[in-house]
C-alpha positions in Angstrom: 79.4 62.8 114.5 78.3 62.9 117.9 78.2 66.3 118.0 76.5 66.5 115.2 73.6 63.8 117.1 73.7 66.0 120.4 72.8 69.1 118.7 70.1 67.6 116.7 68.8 65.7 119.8 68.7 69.5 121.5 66.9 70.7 118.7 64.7 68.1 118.9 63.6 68.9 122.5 63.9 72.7 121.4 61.2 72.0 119.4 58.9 70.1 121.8 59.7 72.7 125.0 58.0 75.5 122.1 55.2 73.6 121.2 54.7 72.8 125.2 55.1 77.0 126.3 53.3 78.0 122.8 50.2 75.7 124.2 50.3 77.4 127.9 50.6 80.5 126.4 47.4 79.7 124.3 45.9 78.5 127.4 46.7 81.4 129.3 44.8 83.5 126.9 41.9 81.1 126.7 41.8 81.9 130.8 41.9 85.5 130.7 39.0 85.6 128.5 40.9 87.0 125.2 40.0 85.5 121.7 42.6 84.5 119.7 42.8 83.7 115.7 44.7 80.7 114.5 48.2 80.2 113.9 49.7 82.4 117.1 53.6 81.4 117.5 54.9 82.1 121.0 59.2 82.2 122.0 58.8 82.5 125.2 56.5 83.6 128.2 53.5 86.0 127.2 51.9 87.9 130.1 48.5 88.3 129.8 46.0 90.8 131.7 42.1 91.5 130.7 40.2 93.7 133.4 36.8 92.7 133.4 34.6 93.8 131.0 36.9 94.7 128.3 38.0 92.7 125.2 41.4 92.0 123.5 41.9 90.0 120.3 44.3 88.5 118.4 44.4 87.0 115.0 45.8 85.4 112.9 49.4 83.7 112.5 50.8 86.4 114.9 54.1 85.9 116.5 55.6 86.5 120.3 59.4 86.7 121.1 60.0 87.1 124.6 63.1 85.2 125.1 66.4 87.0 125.2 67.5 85.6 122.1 64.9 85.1 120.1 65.5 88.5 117.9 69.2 89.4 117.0 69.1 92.6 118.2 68.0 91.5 121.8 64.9 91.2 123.9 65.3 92.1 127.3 61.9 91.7 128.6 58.3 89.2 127.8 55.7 89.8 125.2 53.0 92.0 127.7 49.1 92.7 126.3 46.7 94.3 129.4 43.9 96.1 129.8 43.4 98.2 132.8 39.9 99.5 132.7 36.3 97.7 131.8 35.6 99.5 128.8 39.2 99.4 127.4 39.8 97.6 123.7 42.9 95.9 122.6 42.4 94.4 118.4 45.4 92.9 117.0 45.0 92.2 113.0 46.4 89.0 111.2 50.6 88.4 110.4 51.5 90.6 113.2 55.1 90.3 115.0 55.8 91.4 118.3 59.6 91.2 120.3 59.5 91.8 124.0 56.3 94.4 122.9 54.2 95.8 125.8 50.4 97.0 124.8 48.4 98.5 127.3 45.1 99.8 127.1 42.9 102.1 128.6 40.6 102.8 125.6 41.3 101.5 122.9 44.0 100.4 120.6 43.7 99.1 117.2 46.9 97.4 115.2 46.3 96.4 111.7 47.2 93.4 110.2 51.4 93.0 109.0 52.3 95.3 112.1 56.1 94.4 113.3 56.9 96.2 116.5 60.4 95.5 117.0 62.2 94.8 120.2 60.9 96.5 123.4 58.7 98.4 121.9 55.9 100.0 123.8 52.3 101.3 122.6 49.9 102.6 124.5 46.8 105.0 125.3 47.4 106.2 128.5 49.6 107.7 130.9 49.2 105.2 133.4 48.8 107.1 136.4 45.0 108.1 136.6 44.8 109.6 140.1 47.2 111.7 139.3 45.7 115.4 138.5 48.7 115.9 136.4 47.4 112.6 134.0 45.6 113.3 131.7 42.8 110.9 130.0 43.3 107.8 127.6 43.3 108.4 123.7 43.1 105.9 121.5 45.4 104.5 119.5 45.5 103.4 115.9 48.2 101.6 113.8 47.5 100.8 110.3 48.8 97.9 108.1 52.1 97.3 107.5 53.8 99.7 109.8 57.0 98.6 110.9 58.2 100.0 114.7 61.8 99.7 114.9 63.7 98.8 118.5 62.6 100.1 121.4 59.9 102.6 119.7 57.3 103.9 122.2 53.7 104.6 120.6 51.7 107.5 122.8 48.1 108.2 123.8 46.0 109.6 121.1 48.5 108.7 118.1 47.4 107.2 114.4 50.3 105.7 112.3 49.4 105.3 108.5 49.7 102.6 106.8 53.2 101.1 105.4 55.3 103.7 107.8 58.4 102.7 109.4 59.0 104.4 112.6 62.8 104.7 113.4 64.6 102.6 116.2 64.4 104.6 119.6 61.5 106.9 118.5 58.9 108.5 120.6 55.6 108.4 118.6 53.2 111.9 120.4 51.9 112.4 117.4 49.9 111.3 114.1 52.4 109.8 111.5 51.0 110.0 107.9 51.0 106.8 105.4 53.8 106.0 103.2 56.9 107.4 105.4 59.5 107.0 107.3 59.4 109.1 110.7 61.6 108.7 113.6 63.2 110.8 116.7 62.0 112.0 119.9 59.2 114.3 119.4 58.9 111.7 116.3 58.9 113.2 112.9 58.7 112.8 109.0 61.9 112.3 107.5 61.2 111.4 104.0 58.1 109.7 101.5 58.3 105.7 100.7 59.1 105.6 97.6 56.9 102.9 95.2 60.0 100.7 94.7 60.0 100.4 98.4 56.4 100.2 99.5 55.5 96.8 100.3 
């Protein structure tokens, strides 16, 4: 029984330490300047980044693991959203779900509403290293609604993904991915159609 007491009691302040780091995080946001919908759960310690000028959003009842345990399979780093240049873009659509998921822009990126990137997954429109002549520019990036990035799944520069997709744990996403598939590996690739008893 007094197990039982001590657990709840730990759940208890669980719960409260949440709602405490879910508030920072909120406030953080407020503080970089980035407009966020209603609803946003936060696990965890989100690092925020907006370079003057540029806008990120985020709607609706999203959702941001970043602490180790906070998705079975394992998160081994925080929730990260930037933007690196003044004209750069970041929109994040409604229901999204994000574990230990890094997004930087240079451009723009667009995710759609329903988008679940999976643990340590990576999406981006640039190659990060500017002033180097062998960079080349940003692309933008576009992920439709309900596409589903499975662990540790790096988007590209200049890459659409079609709605419902799922993209295959460990893939590296160079190029556009049709709707309706699943895709995965390194050059990422098209391994079969969703069929209608699957789509969502």
């Amino acid at each position: 029984m007094k197990y039982r007491n001590l657990s709840h009691s730990v759940d208890i302040i669980k719960g409260i330490f949440h709602r405490i780091l879910g508030k920072t995080n909120l406030i953080s946001a407020y503080w970089w300047g980035i407009k966020t919908g209603k609803g946003i759960v936060f696990m965890g310690k989100c690092h925020f980044k907006r370079f003057p000028g540029s806008q990120i959003s985020i709607g609706n009842n999203c959702k941001f693991l970043s602490k180790p345990f906070s998705n079975q399979i394992g998160v081994n780093r925080h929730c990260m959203i930037s933007s690196q240049t003044k004209d750069a873009i970041i929109e994040i659509g409604d229901d999204c779900g994000f574990s230990g998921t890094t997004i930087g822009g240079f451009k723009h990126i667009k995710i759609g509403n329903n988008v679940r990137g999976g643990a340590n997954t990576i999406i981006t429109d640039s190659d990060w290293h500017n002033e180097d002549s062998r960079s080349g520019g940003a692309m933008a990036v576009f992920i439709e609604d309900n596409v589903w990035l499975g662990e540790g799944v790096k988007v590209l520069k200049g890459v659409k993904i079609g709605k419902n997709s799922v993209i295959g744990a460990g893939s590296i996403v160079r190029k556009n991915i049709p709707a309706d598939v699943v895709a995965m590996g390194d050059p990422c690739i098209v391994v079969r159609k969703i069929t209608e008893n699957e789509a969502i």
